[in-house]
N, C-alpha and C positions, 0 to 999 in steps of 0.2 A: 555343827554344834551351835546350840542358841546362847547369845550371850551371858543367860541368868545359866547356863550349863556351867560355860567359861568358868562364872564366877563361882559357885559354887566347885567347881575343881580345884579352882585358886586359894580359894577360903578355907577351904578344909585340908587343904594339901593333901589330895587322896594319891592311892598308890593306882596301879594302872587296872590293878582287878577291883578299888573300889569304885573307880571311875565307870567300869563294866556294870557295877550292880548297881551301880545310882539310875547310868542310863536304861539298866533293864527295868526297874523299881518305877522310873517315868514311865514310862511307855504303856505297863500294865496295867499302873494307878490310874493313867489317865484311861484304859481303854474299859477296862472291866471295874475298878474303884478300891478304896483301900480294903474292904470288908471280903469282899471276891476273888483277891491277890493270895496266892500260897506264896511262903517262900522259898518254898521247891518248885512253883513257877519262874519267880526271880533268880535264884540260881541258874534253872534250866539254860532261859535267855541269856542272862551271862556268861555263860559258859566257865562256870565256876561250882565248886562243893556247895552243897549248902550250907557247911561248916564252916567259911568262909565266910557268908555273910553274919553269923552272928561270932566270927573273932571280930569285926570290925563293929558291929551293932545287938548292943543286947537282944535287945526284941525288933520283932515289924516293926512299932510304935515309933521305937528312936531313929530307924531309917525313914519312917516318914515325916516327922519332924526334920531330923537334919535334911530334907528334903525341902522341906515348905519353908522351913526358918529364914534365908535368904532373900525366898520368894518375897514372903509380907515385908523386909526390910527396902526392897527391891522396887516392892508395887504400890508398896503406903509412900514413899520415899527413895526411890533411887542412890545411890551411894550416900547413905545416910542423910538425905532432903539436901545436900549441897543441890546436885545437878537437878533435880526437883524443882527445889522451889529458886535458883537459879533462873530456871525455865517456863517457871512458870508465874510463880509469885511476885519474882524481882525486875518484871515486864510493866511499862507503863499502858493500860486497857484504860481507852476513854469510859467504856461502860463495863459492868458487873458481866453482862452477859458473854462480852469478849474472853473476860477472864474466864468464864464457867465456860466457852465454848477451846479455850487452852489446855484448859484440868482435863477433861473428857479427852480430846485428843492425844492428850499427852500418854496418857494411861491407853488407851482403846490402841495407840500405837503398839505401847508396852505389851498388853497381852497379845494381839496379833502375832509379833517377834517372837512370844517365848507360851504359845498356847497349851503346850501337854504341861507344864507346870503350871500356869494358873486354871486350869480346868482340876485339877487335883487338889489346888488352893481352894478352889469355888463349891469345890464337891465336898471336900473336908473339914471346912471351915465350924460347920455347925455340928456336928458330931465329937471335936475333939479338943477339952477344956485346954491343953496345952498351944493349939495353935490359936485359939481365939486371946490368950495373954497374951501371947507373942504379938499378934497383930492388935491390939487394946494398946499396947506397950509403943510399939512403934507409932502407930496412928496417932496417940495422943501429944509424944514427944515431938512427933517432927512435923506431924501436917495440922493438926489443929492451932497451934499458934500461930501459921500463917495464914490459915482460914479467918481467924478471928480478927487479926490486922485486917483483912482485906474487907473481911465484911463491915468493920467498924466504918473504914473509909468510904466504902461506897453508901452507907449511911448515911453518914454525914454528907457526901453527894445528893442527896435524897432521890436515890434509888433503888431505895431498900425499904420493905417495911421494918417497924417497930417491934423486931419480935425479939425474943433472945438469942443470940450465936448458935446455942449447944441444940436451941429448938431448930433452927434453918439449916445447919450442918449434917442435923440427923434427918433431915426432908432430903438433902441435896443428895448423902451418901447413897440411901437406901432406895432411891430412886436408879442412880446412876450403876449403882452395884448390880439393881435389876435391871436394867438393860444391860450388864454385858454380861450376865446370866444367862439369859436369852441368847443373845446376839452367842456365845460361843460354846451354849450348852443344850438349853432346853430347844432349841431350834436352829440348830448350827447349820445345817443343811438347808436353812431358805435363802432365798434369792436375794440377800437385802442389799438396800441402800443406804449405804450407811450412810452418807453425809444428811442423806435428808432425815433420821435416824436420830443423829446425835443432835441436828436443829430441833427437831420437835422434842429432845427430852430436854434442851434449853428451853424453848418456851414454854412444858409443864411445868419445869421448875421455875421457870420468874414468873409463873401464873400465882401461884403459894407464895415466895418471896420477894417478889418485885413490886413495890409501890405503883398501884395505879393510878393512871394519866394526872 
């Protein structure tokens, strides 16, 4: 069991058949996606009623939310940006680049460890206005203020261009979010490399916000 299972069994304090239908609800979300999942498939796999799964969850919708809910808490921010930015933010990085090459690893570890959930995060995300709060919600609270501490300082380093925070954060995100798009969806079956992978997406990104020479 992956550790974002763990926690989400711990979190919710499920009973042992909803632990059954969580793990069926994963496996299926991630294989076939939320729209192509019956939940007389999830049942089946479970080995439970299907009556069952909705004493526990009104609809699909809420099984896949309390599904993802943890995930974004988990993947914006590990036990609420303690161990996060702990880890990552609260490290002394002579340069910008060390630190952006800490954030990528930090996370690319994270989804590796716990993949059939963040592939159902990755998948879901843009279709469904209740997970996109939940991660806006998380995202803003716990990681963008230590983005912006980091970027102001390595500014003032000058190793930064002059641009605004919320401009280079939404460069940095949407970059790095498409690489492990790729990397664990749209081409999950190639051959990669990743260290040399996650260097090259450091130097597009301090190509846009890195002060040159």
């Amino acid at each position: 069991m992956s550790d974002m299972m763990e926690t989400l069994r711990n979190e919710e304090k499920m009973t042992p058949k909803q632990i059954e239908i969580v793990k069926a609800a994963i496996e299926l979300f991630s294989e076939k996606g939320y729209y192509n999942t019956s939940t007389s498939e999830i049942a089946n796999r479970a080995g439970v009623a299907e009556g069952t799964i909705f004493r526990h969850y009104r609809t699909k919708k809420d099984l896949l939310v309390a599904i993802v809910t943890p995930v974004i808490t988990n993947f914006s921010a590990p036990v609420f940006a303690k161990k996060f930015v702990s880890q990552v933010f609260q490290n002394d990085y002579e340069h910008f680049e060390d630190l952006l090459y800490a954030f990528i690893k930090n996370r690319f570890e994270f989804a590796q460890s716990n993949l059939p959930l963040i592939k159902i995060l990755l998948q879901e995300l843009a279709f469904h206005p209740e997970i996109q709060t939940a991660y806006k919600k998380e995202f803003g609270e716990k990681v963008i203020p230590a983005f912006n501490q980091a970027l102001d300082f390595y500014k003032e380093k000058g190793e930064l261009r002059d641009l605004p925070n919320e401009t280079m954060i939404r460069m940095m995100v949407t970059t790095i979010l498409g690489f492990m798009i790729t990397r664990f969806i749209v081409q999950s079956d190639k051959d990669w490399d990743d260290e040399t992978e996650i260097n090259q997406t450091i130097a597009y990104i301090m190509g846009g916000v890195g002060k040159k020479g």
